[in-house]
C-alpha positions as CSV (number, residue, x, y, z in Angstrom):
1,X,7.2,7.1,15.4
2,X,7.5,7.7,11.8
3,X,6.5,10.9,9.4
4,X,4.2,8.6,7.9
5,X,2.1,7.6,11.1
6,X,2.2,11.3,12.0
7,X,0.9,12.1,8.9
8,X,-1.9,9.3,9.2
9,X,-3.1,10.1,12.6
10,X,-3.7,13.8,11.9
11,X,-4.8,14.0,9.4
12,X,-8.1,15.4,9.1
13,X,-11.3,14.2,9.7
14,X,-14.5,14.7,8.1
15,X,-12.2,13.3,4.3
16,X,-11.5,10.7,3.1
17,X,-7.1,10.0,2.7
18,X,-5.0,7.6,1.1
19,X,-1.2,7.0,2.3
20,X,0.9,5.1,0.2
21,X,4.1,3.1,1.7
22,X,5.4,1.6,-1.1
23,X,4.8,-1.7,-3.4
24,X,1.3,-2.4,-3.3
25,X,1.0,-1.1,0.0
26,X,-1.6,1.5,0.7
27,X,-3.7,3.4,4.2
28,X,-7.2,4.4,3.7
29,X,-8.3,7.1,6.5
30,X,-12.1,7.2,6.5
31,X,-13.7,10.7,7.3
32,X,-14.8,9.0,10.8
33,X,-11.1,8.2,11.8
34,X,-11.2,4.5,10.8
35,X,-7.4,3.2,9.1
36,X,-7.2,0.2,6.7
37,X,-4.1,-1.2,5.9
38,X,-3.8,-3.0,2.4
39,X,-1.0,-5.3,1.7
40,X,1.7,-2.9,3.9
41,X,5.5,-4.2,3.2
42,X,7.6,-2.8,6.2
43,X,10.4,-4.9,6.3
44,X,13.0,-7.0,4.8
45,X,11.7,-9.9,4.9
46,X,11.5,-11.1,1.1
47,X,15.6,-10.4,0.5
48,X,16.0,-12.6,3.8
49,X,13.6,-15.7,3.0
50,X,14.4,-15.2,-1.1
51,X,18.4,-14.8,-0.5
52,X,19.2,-12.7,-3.1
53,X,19.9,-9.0,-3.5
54,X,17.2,-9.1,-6.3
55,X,14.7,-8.4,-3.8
56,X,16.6,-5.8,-1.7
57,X,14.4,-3.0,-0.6
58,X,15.2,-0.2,-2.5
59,X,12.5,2.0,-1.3
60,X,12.7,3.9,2.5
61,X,10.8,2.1,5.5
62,X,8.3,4.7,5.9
63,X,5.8,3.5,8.6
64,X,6.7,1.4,11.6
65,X,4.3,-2.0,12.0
66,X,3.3,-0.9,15.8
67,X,2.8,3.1,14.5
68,X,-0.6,3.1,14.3
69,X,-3.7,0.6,15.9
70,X,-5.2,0.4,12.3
71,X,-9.3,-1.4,12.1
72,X,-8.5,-3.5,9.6
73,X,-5.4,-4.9,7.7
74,X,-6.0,-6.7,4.5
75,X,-3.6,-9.0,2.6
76,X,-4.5,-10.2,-0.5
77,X,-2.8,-13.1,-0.9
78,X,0.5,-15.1,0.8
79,X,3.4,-13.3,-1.4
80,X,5.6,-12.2,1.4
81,X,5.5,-8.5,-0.1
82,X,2.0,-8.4,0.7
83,X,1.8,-10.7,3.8
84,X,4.8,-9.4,5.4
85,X,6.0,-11.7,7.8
86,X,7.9,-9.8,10.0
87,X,5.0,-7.0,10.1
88,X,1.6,-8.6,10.5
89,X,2.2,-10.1,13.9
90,X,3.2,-6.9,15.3
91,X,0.4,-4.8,13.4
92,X,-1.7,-7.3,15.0
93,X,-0.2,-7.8,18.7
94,X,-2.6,-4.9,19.7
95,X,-5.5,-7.8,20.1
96,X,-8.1,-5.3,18.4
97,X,-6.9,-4.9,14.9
98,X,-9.0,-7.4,12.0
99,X,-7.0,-9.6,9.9
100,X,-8.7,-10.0,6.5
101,X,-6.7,-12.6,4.3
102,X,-6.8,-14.5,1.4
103,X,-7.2,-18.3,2.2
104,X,-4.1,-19.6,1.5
105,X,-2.5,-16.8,3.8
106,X,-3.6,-20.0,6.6
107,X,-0.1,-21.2,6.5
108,X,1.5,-17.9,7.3
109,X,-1.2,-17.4,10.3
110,X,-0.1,-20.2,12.0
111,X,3.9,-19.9,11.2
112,X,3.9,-16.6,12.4
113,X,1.6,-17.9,15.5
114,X,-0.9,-15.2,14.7
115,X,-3.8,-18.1,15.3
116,X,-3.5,-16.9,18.8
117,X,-5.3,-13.8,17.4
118,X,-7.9,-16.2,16.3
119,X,-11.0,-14.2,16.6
120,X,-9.6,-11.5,15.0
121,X,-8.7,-13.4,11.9
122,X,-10.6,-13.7,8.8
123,X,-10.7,-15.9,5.5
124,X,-11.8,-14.3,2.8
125,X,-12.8,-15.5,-0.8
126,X,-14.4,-13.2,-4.0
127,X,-18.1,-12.3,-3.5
128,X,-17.4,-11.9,0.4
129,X,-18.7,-8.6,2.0
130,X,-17.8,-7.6,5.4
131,X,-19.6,-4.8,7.3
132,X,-17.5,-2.8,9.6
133,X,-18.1,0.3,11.5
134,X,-17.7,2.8,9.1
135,X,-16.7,1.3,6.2
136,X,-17.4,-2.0,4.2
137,X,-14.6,-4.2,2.2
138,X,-15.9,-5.9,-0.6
139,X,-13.3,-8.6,-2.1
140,X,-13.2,-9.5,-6.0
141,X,-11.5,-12.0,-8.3
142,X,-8.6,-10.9,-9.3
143,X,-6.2,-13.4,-11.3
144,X,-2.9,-13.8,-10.1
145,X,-2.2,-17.0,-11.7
146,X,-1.1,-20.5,-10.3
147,X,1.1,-18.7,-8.0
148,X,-1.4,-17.4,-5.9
149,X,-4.6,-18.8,-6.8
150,X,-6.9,-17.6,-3.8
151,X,-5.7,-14.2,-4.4
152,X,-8.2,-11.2,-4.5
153,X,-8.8,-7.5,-4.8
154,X,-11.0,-5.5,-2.6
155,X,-13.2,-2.6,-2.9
156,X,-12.9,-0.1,0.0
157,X,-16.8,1.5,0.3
158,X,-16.6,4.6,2.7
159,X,-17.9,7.9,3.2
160,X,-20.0,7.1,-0.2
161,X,-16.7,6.2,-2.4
162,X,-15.6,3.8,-3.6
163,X,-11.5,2.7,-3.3
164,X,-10.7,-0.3,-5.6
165,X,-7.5,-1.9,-4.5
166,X,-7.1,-4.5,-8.1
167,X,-4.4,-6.8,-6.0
168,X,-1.8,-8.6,-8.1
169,X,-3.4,-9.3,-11.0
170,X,-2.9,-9.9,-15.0
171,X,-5.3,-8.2,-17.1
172,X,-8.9,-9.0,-17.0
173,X,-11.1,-6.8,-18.9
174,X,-13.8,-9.8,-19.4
175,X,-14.0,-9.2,-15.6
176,X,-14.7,-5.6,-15.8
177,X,-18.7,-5.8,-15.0
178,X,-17.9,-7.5,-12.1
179,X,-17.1,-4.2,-10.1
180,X,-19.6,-1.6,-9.2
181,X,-19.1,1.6,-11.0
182,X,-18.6,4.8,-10.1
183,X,-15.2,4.3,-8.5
184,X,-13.3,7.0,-7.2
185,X,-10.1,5.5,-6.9
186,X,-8.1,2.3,-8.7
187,X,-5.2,1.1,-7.7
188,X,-3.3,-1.3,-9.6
189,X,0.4,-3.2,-10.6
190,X,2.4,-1.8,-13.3
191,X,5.6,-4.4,-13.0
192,X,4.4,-7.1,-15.4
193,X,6.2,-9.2,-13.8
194,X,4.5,-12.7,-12.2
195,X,1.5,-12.7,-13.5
196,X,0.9,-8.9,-13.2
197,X,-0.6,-6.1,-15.3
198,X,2.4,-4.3,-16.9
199,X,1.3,-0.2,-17.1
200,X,-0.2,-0.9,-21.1
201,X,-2.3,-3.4,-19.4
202,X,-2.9,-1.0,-16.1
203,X,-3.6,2.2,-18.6
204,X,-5.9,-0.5,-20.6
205,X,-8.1,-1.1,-17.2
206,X,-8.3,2.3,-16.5
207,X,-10.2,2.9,-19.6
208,X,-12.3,0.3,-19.5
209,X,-13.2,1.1,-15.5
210,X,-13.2,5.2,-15.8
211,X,-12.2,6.0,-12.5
212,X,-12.1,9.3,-11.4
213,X,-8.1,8.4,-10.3
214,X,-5.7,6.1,-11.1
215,X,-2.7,5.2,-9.1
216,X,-0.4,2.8,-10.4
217,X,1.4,0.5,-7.6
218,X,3.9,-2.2,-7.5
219,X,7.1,-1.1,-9.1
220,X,10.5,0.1,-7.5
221,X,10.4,-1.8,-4.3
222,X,12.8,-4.8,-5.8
223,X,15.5,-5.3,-8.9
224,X,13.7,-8.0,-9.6
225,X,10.0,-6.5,-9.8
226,X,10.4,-4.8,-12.9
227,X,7.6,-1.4,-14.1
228,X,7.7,1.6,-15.9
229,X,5.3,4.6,-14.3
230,X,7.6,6.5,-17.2
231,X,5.6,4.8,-19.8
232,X,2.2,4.7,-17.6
233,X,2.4,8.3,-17.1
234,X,2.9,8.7,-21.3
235,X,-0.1,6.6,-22.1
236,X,-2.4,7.7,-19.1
237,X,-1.1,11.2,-20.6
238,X,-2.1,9.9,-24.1
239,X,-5.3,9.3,-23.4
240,X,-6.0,11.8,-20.8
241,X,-6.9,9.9,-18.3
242,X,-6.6,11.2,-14.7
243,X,-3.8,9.1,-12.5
244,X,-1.5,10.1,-10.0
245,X,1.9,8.7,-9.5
246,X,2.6,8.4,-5.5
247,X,6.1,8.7,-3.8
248,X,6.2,6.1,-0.6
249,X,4.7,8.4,2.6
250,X,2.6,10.7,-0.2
251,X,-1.1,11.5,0.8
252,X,-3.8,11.8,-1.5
253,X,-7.3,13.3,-0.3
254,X,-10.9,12.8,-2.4
């Protein structure tokens, strides 16, 4: 067992935590004890099905898929870096974890035979709202382009907060009214690379939404991924706005 899943399974209760692993790939503890995993990258998949050292992992494995029996995992759309291949089945081999997916993530359920899980499985589109015990995830439009068209964001609602995970996605700011305000936390890409915000657009967002955080996500994983959190930290500095820039195993707590 990792540091990482250490780190998740004691920490606290009675707070709410974030764990970062890397990429867009985030853990959100509740104060009850519930774990969400959000678009978790633990392998090496993408170098192996892309073939090129472009998309070499560059940051540490941090978590194991089997560490921890999380409630919920959530991939946002099919992109291998969030619907990692080689991960998801094990996360889900417990028979207990919920699979909450973008549509399109269909083909990769029933390549990676994970339809035998099939009550644990869910399609999800913007506007959807699912209940669980403890928490609620609320999925959004986000607009990832013709790449990944079905792609959305979520909003984590737990222990009163709210946890806005902005999947990949360009800049929207005609969008803005579409999620509920206060947020305590928004995540979002700085790479500007396929369709994504670049950190300008991220820092942009941030103003516009006023969260009482900002943590930037989706740079240094690949070569080929681009993002600056040099620049992002300079303009979030700039404008003082609060953010936090997360090393790969790093907790924050609300």
């Amino acid at each position: 067992m990792k540091d990482l899943a250490i780190k998740v399974l004691t920490a606290e209760l009675g707070r709410t935590h974030i764990f970062a692993t890397g990429q867009a790939g985030f853990i959100v503890k509740t104060a009850e004890g519930k774990t969400i995993a959000i678009d978790l990258y633990l392998s090496d998949c993408v170098e192996r099905l892309e073939g090129h050292m472009g998309y070499k992992r560059m940051c540490p494995k941090v978590l194991d898929p089997g560490d921890i029996e999380f409630d919920a995992v959530v991939c946002t759309h099919p992109h291998w870096d969030h619907f990692d291949v080689d991960a998801v089945p094990q996360m889900m081999a417990n028979g207990r974890t919920r699979l909450y997916c973008s549509v399109e993530c269909r083909e990769l359920v029933e390549k990676t035979h994970l339809d035998y899980y099939n009550n644990n499985i869910n399609y999800v589109n913007p506007g959807n709202v699912v209940d669980e015990d403890g928490f609620a995830l609320e999925f959004v439009n986000c607009d990832h382009g013709k790449g990944a068209p079905d792609a959305v964001g979520v909003v984590i609602h737990c222990d009163g907060k709210r946890i806005y995970e902005a999947g990949d996605t360009c800049l929207r700011l005609d969008r803005v009214g579409e999620i509920k305000q206060p947020l305590d936390v928004l995540i979002a890409p700085i790479n500007g690379a396929y369709g994504n915000m670049n950190a300008d657009d991220c820092a942009k967002l941030a103003e516009a939404l006023k969260p009482k955080l900002t943590i930037p996500c989706h740079y240094g994983m690949f070569a080929s991924h681009g993002g600056d959190p040099g620049r992002f930290y300079e303009l979030m500095k700039e404008a003082e706005l609060p953010m936090l820039i997360m090393t790969p195993g790093e907790k924050y707590t609300i």
